[in-house]
BAVEX-192815 format. One record per residue (C-alpha): residue number from 1; residue in one letter; x, y, z. Coordinates in Angstrom, 3 decimals. Example, Ala and Ser with C-alpha at 12.3 -4.5 7.8 and 13.67 -1.06 7.14 Angstrom:
% residues 2
+-----+---------+----------+----------+----------+
| num | residuo |        X |        Y |        Z |
+-----+---------+----------+----------+----------+
|   1 |       A |   12.300 |   -4.500 |    7.800 |
|   2 |       S |   13.670 |   -1.060 |    7.140 |
+-----+---------+----------+----------+----------+
//
This chain:
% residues 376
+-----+---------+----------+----------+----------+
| num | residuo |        X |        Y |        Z |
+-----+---------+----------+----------+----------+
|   1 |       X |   45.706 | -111.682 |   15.039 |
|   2 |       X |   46.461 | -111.489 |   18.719 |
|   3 |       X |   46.709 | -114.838 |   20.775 |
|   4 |       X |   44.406 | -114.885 |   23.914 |
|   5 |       X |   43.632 | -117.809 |   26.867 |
|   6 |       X |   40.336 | -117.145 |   28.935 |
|   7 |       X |   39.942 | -118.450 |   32.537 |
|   8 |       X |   36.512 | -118.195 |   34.598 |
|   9 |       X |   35.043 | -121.354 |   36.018 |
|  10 |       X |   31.614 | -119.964 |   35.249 |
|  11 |       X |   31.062 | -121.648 |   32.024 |
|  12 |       X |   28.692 | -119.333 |   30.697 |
|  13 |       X |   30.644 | -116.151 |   31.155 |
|  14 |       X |   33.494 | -118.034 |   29.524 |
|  15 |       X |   31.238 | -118.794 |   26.547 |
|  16 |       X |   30.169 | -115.082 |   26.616 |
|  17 |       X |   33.194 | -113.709 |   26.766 |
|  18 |       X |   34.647 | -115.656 |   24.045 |
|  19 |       X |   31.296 | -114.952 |   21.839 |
|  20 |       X |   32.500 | -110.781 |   22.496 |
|  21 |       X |   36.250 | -111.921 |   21.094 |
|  22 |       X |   35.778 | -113.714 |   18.388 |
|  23 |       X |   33.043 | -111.091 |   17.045 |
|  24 |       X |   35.772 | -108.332 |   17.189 |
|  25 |       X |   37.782 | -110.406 |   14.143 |
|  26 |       X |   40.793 | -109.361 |   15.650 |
|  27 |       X |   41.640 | -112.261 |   18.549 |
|  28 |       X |   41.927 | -116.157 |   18.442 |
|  29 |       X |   41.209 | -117.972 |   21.151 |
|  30 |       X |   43.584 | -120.197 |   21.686 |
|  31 |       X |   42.409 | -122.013 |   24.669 |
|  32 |       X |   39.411 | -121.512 |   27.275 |
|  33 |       X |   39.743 | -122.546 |   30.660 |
|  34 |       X |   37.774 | -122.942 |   34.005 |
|  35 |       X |   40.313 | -123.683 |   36.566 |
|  36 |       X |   43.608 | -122.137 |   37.114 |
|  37 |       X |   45.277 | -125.284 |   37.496 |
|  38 |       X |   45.135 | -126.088 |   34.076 |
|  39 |       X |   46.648 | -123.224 |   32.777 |
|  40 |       X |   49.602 | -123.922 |   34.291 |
|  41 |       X |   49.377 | -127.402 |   33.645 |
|  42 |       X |   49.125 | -126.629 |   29.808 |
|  43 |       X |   50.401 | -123.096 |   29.038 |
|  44 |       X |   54.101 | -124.222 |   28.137 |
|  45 |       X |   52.811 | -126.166 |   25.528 |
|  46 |       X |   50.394 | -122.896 |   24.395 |
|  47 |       X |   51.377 | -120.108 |   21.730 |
|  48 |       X |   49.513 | -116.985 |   23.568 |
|  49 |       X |   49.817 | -113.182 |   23.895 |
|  50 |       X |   47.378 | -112.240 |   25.927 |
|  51 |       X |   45.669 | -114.014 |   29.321 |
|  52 |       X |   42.162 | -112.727 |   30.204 |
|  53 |       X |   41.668 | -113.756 |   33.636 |
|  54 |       X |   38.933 | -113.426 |   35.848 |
|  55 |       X |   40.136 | -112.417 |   39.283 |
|  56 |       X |   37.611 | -114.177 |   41.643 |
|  57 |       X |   38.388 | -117.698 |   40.535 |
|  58 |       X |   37.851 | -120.631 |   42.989 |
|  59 |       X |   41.347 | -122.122 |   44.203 |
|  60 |       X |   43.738 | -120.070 |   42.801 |
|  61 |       X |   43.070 | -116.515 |   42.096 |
|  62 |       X |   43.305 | -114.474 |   39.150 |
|  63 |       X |   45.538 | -112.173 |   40.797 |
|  64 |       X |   47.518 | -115.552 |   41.887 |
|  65 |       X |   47.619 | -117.110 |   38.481 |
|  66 |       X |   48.553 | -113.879 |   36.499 |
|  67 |       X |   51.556 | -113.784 |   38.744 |
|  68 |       X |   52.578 | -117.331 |   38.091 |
|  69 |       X |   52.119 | -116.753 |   34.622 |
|  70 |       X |   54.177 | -113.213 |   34.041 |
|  71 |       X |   57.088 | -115.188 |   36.025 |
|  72 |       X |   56.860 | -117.799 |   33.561 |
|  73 |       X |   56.532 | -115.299 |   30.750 |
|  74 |       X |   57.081 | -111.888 |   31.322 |
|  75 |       X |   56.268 | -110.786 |   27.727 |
|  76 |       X |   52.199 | -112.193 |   28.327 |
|  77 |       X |   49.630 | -109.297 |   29.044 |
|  78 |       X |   47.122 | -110.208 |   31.559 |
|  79 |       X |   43.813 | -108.285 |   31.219 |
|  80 |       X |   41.574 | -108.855 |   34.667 |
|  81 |       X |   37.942 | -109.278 |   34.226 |
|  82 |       X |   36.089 | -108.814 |   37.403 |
|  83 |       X |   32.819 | -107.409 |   38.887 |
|  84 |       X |   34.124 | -105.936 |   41.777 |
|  85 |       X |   35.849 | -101.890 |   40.613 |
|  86 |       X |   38.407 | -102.275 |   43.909 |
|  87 |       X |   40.067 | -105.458 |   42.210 |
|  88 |       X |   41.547 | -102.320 |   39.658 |
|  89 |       X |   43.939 | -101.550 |   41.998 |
|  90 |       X |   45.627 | -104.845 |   42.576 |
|  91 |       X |   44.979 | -105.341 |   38.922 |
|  92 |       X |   47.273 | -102.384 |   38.358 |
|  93 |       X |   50.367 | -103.406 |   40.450 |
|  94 |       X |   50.489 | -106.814 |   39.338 |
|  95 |       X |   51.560 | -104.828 |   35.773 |
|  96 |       X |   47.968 | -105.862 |   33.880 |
|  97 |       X |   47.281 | -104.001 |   30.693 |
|  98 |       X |   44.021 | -103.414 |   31.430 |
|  99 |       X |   40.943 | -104.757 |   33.474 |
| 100 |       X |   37.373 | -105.239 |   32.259 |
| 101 |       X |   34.226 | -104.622 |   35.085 |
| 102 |       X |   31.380 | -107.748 |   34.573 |
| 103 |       X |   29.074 | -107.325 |   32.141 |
| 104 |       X |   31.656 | -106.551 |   29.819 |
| 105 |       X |   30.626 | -104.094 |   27.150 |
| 106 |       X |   31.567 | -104.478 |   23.383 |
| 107 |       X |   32.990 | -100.951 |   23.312 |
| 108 |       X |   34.887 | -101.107 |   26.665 |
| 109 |       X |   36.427 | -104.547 |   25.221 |
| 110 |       X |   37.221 | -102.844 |   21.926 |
| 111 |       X |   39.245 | -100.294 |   23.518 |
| 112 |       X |   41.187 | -103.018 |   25.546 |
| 113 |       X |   42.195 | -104.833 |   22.425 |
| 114 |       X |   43.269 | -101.652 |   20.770 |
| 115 |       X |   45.391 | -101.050 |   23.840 |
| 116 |       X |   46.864 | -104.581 |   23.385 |
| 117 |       X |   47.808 | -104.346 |   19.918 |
| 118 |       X |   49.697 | -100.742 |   21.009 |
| 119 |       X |   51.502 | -102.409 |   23.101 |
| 120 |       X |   51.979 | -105.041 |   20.937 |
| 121 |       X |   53.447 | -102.696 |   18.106 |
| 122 |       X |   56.350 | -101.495 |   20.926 |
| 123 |       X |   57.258 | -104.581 |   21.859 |
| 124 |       X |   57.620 | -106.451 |   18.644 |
| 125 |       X |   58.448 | -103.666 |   16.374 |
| 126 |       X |   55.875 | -105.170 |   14.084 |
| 127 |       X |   52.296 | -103.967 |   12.813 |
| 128 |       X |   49.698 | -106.286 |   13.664 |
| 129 |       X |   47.732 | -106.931 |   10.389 |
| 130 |       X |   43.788 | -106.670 |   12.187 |
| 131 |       X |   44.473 | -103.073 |   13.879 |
| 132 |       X |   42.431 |  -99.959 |   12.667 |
| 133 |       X |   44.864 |  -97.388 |   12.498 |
| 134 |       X |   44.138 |  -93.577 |   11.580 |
| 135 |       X |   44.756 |  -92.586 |    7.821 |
| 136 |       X |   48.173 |  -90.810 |    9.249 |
| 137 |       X |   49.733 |  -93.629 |   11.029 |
| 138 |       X |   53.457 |  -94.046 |   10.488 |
| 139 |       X |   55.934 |  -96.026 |   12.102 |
| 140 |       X |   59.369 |  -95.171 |   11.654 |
| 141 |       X |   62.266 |  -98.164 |   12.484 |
| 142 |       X |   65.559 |  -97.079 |   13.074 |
| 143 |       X |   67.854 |  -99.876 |   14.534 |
| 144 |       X |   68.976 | -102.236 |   12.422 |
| 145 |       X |   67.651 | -101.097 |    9.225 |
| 146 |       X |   66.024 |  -97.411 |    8.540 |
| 147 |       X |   62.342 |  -98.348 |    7.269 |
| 148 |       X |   59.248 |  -96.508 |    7.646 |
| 149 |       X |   55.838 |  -97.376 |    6.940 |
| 150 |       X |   52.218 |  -96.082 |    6.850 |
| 151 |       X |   49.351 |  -97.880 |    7.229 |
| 152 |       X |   50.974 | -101.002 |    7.443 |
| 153 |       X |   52.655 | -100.577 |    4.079 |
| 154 |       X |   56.297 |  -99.847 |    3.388 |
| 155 |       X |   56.966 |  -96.558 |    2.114 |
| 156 |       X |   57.810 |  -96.638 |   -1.490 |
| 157 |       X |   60.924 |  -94.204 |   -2.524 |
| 158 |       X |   61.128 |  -92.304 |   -5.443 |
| 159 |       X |   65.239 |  -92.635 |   -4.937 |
| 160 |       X |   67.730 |  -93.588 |   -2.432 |
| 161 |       X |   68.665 |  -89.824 |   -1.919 |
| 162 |       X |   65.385 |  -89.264 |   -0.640 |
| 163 |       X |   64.894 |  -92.055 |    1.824 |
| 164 |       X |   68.491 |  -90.783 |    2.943 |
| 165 |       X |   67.415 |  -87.335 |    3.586 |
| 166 |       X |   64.489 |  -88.588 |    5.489 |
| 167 |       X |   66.705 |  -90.709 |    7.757 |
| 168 |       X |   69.174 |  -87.258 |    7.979 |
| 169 |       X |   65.493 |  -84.710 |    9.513 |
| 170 |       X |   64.308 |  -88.064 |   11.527 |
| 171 |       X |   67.565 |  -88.045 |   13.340 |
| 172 |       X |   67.986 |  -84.605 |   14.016 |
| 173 |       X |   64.194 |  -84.297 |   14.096 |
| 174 |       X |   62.938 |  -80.583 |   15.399 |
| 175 |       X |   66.687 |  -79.416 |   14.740 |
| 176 |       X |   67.063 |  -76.592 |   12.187 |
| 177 |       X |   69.378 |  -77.887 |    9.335 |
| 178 |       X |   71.292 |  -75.765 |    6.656 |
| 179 |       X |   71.188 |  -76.497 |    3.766 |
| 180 |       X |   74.836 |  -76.766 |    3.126 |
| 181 |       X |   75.005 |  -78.704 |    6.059 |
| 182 |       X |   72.849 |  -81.123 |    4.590 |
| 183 |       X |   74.594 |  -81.229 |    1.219 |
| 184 |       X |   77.800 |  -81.421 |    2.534 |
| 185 |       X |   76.025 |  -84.880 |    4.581 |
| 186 |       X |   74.258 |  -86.423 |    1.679 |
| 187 |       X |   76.119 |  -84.991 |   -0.871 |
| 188 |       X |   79.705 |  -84.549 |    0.026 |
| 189 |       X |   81.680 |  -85.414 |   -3.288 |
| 190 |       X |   79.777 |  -83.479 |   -5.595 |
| 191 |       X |   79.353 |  -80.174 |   -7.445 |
| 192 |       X |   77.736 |  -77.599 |   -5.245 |
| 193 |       X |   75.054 |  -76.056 |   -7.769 |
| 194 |       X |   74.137 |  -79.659 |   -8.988 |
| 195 |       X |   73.600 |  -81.102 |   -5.172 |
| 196 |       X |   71.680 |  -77.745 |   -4.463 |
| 197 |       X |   69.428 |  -79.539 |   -7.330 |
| 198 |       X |   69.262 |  -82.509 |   -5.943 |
| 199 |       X |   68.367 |  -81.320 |   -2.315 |
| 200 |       X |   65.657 |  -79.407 |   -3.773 |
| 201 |       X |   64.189 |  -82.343 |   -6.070 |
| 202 |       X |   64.367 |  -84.404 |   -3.132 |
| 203 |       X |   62.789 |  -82.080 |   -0.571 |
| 204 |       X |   59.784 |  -81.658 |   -3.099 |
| 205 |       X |   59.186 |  -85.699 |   -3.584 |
| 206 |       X |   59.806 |  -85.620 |    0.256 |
| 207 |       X |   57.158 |  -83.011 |    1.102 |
| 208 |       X |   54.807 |  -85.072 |   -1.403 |
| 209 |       X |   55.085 |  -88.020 |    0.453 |
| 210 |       X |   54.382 |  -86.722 |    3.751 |
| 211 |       X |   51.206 |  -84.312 |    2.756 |
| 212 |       X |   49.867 |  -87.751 |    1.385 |
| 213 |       X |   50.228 |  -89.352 |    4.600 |
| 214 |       X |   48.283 |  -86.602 |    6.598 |
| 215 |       X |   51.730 |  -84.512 |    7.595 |
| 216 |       X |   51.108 |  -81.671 |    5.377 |
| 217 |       X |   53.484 |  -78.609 |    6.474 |
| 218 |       X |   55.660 |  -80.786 |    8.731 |
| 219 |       X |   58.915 |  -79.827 |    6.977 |
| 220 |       X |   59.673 |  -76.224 |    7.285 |
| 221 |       X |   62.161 |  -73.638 |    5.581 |
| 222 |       X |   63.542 |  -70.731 |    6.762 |
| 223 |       X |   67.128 |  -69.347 |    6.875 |
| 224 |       X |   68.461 |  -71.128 |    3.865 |
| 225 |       X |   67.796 |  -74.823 |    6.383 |
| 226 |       X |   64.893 |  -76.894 |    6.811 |
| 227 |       X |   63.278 |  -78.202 |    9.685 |
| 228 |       X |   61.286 |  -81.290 |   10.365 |
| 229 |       X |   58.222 |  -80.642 |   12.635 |
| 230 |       X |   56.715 |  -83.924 |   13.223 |
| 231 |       X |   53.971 |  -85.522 |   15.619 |
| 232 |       X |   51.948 |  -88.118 |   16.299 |
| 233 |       X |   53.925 |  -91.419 |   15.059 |
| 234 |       X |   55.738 |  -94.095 |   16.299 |
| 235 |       X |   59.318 |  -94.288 |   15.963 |
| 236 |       X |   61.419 |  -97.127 |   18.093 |
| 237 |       X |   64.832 |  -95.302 |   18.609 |
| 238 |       X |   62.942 |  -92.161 |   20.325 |
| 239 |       X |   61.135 |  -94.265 |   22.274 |
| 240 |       X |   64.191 |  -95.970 |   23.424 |
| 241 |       X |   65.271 |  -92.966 |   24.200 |
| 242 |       X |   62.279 |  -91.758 |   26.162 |
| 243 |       X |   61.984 |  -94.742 |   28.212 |
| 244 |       X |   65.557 |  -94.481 |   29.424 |
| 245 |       X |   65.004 |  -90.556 |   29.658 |
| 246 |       X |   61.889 |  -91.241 |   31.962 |
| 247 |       X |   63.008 |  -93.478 |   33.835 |
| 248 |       X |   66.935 |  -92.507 |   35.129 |
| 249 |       X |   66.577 |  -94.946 |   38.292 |
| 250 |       X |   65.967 |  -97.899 |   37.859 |
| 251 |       X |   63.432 |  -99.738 |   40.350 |
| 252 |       X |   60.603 | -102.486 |   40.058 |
| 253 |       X |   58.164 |  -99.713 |   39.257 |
| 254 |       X |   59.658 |  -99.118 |   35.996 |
| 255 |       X |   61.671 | -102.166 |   35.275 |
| 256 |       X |   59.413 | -103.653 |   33.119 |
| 257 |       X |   59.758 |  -99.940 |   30.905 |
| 258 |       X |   63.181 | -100.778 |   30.659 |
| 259 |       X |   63.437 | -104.086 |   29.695 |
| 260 |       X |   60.865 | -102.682 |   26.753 |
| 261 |       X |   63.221 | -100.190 |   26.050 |
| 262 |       X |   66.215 | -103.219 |   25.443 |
| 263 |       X |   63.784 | -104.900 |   23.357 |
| 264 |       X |   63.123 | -102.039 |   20.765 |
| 265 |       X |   67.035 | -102.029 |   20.378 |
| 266 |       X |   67.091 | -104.789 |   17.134 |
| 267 |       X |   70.503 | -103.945 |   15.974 |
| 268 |       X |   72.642 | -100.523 |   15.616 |
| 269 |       X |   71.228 |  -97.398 |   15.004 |
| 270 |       X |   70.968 |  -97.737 |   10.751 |
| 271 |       X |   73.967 |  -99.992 |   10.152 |
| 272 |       X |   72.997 | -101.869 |    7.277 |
| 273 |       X |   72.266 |  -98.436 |    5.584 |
| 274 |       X |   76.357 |  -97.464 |    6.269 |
| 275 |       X |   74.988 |  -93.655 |    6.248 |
| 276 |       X |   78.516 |  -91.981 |    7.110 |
| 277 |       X |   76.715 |  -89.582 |    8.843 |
| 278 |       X |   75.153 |  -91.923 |   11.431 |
| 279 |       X |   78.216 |  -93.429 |   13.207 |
| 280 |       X |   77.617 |  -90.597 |   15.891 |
| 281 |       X |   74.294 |  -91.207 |   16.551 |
| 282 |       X |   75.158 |  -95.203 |   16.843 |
| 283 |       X |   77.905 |  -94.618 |   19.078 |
| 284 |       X |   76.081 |  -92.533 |   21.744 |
| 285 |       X |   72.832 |  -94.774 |   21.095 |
| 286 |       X |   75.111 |  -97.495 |   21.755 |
| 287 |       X |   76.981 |  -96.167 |   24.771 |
| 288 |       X |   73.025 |  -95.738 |   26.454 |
| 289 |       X |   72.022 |  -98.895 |   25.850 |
| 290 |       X |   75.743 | -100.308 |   27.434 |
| 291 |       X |   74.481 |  -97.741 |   30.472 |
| 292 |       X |   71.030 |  -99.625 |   30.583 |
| 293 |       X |   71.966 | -102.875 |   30.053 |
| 294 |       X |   75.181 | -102.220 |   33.574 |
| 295 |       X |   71.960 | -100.887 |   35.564 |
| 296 |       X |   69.689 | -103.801 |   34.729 |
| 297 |       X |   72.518 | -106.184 |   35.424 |
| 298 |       X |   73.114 | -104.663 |   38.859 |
| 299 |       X |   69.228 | -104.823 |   39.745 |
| 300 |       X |   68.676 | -108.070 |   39.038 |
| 301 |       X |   71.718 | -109.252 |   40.821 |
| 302 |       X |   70.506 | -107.081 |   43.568 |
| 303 |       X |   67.497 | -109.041 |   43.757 |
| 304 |       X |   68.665 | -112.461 |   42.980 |
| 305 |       X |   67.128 | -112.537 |   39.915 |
| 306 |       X |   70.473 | -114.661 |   38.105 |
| 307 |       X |   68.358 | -116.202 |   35.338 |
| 308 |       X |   67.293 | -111.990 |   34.254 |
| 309 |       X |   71.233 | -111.064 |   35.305 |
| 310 |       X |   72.657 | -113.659 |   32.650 |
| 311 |       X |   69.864 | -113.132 |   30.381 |
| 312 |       X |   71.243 | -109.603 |   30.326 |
| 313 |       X |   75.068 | -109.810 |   30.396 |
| 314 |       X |   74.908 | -111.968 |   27.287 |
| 315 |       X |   72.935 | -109.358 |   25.345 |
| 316 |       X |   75.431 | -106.867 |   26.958 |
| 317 |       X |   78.263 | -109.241 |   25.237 |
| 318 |       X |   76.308 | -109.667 |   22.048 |
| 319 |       X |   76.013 | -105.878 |   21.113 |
| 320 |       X |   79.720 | -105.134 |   23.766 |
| 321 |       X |   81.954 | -108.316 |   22.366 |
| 322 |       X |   85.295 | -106.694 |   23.098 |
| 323 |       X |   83.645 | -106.125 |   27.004 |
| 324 |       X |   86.010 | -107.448 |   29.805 |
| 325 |       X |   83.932 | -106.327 |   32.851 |
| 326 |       X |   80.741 | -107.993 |   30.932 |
| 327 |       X |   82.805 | -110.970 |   30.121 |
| 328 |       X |   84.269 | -111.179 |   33.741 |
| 329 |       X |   80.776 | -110.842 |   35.351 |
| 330 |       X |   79.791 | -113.953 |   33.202 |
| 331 |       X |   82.249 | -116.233 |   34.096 |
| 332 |       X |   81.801 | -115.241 |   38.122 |
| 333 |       X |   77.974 | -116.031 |   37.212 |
| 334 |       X |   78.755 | -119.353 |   35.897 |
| 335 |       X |   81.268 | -119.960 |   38.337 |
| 336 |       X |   78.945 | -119.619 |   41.126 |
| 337 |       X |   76.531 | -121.580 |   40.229 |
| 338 |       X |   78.863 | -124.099 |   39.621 |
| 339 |       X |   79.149 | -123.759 |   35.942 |
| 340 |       X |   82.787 | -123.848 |   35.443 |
| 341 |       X |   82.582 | -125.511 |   32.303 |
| 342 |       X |   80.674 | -122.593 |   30.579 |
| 343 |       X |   82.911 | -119.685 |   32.581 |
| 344 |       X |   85.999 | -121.403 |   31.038 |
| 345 |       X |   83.907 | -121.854 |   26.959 |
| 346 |       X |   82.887 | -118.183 |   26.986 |
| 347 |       X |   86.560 | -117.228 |   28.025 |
| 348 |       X |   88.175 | -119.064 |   25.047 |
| 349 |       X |   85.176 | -117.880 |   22.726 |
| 350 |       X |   86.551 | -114.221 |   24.330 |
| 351 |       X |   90.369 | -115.086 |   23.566 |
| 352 |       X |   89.451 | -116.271 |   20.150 |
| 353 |       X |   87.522 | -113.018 |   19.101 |
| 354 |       X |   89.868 | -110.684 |   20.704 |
| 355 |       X |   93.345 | -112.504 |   19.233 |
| 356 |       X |   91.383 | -112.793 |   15.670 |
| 357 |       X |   89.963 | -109.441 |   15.452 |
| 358 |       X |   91.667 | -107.376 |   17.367 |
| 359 |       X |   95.227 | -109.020 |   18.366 |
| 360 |       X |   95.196 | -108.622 |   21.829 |
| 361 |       X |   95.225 | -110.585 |   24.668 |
| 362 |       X |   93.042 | -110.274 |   27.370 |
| 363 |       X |   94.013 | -107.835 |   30.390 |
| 364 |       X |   95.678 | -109.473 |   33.550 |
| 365 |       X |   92.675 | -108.787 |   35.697 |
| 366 |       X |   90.565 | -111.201 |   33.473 |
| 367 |       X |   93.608 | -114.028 |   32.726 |
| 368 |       X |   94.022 | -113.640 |   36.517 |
| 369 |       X |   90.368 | -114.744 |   37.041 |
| 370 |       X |   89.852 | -117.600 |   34.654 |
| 371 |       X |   92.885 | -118.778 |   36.181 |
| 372 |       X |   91.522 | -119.155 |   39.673 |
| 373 |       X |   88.430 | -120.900 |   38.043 |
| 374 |       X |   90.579 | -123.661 |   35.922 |
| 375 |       X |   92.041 | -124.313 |   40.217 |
| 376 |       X |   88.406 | -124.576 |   41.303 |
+-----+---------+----------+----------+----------+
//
């Protein structure tokens, strides 16, 4: 169920409009409100997703509030309802997901909630429950932990082997793959003719399971390999990647892409399904993220954004631990804002880590700086 404020200080478009939502089944309204000022009066103390704002409001303006609100909470969507079609413009660069023209239509308003729970799905990496998907949906997680699901549901394996194999054709998805290369990846230690039965047992519950889902014919043969054709699904480590791929400068036209892109990455690319044959992918997965994460860091201290810049070394730090030049643009953070007790914590939190796990010592460059901040 998706969480939604409305704001228009006519009363009986308010009532209307929240009439329209609550008929769809798919959207609590949290809160209904005539004035801008009481949103932000009250919306720290509100759990909402979604903000549907008329634009010409008296006092503050839509446009006005939705601003104040996405700097208070980046992750809200704003959808503009207005009567006025050149509003969708300034609608547009304020980052809105959508805007609705006065007398809002059922059907226009259906496809705006649809639209919602899309974006929804990317950012959370979750499926909301009231969304009518097609037959063939299928969302396929990657980071963290491989699962995929369809319809909402959790695939159902006939054996680990299989699930495996799956992982293997969705990372090198419309690759050709021997088939010795894939036995000597899923089945390395064992007899050649019996893993040859195996692939083939597997391939066949495989192609079951993806005819039943609508993706009849997506897995190929030819050449003693297979190949895995597949469209139309959602999958959160290639749209990490095509975020980053689409977007290789990084500016406040696509920033927002970008931090979406950080937020898909949950964890490392399968680790808690220790798949030998991942740790490549993971590493160069990992080594783009690093990339993102330096460029978003630079940006936002670029702009004097320092809440964003911390925000974004720490997850650097959390997913880089053994990182010196992440660690080192920390403590300078905290040093100049005058935090010198938290530059000097997350230095012995480093040093502790690094002795533990590693043995080391920091490098002189880094001793050299928490040093000048212990002399103030």
């Amino acid at each position: 169920m998706i969480r939604a404020i409305l704001v228009d200080d006519e009363k009986l478009a308010l009532q209307l409009m929240e009439r329209k939502l609550n008929d769809l089944g798919s959207v609590e309204v949290v809160r209904a409100f005539t004035d801008a000022e009481s949103v932000i009066r009250e919306m720290k103390d509100l759990d909402f997703q979604v903000a549907f704002l008329d634009i010409e409001l008296a006092g503050i303006s839509g446009l006005d509030l939705a601003e104040i609100i996405q700097e208070w909470n980046s992750a809200i969507h704003v959808v503009f309802i207005t009567a006025y079609r050149d509003y969708a413009i300034q609608a547009f660069e304020l980052a809105s997901i959508d805007y609705l023209l006065k007398p809002v239509l059922i059907s226009r308003l259906e496809k705006t909630i649809t639209r919602i729970q899309d974006q929804l799905l990317l950012k959370n990496g979750t499926i909301l429950p009231n969304k009518k998907q097609p037959s063939t949906s299928l969302k396929i997680i990657c980071f963290n932990e491989f699962g995929v699901y369809h319809n909402e549901e959790p695939v159902k394996w006939k054996t680990a082997k299989v699930k495996e194999l799956f992982a293997l054709f969705i990372t090198h998805l419309h690759t050709y793959l021997n088939r010795d290369t894939i036995i000597n990846t899923i089945w390395p230690d064992h007899d050649y003719d019996k893993a040859k039965i195996q692939l083939h047992t597997c391939i066949s519950h495989l192609r079951k399971m993806l005819d039943s889902q609508g993706f009849k014919g997506s897995l190929l043969f030819s050449n003693q390999g297979y190949t895995l054709e597949l469209d139309n699904f959602y999958c959160d480590a290639i749209e990490f990647e095509r975020l980053i791929e689409r977007n290789p400068i990084l500016n406040k036209e696509n920033i927002k892409e970008l931090e979406t892109a950080v937020l898909l990455y949950t964890g490392e690319y399968m680790e808690n399904n220790h798949y030998e044959w991942t740790k490549v992918k993971m590493q160069t997965t990992r080594e783009k993220l690093f990339q993102l994460l330096q460029k978003m860091i630079d940006y936002y201290t670029k702009e004097k954004q320092f809440d964003k810049k911390k925000h974004y070394l720490h997850i650097l730090l959390k997913y880089n631990p053994y990182s010196e030049h992440a660690l080192r643009q920390l403590m300078i953070h905290y040093s100049e804002e005058g935090n010198r007790g938290d530059a000097v914590k997350i230095y012995h939190e480093f040093l502790t880590h690094l002795q533990t796990d590693l043995g080391m010592l920091p490098d002189q460059t880094t001793i050299k700086l928490y040093e000048s901040i212990l002399k103030g």
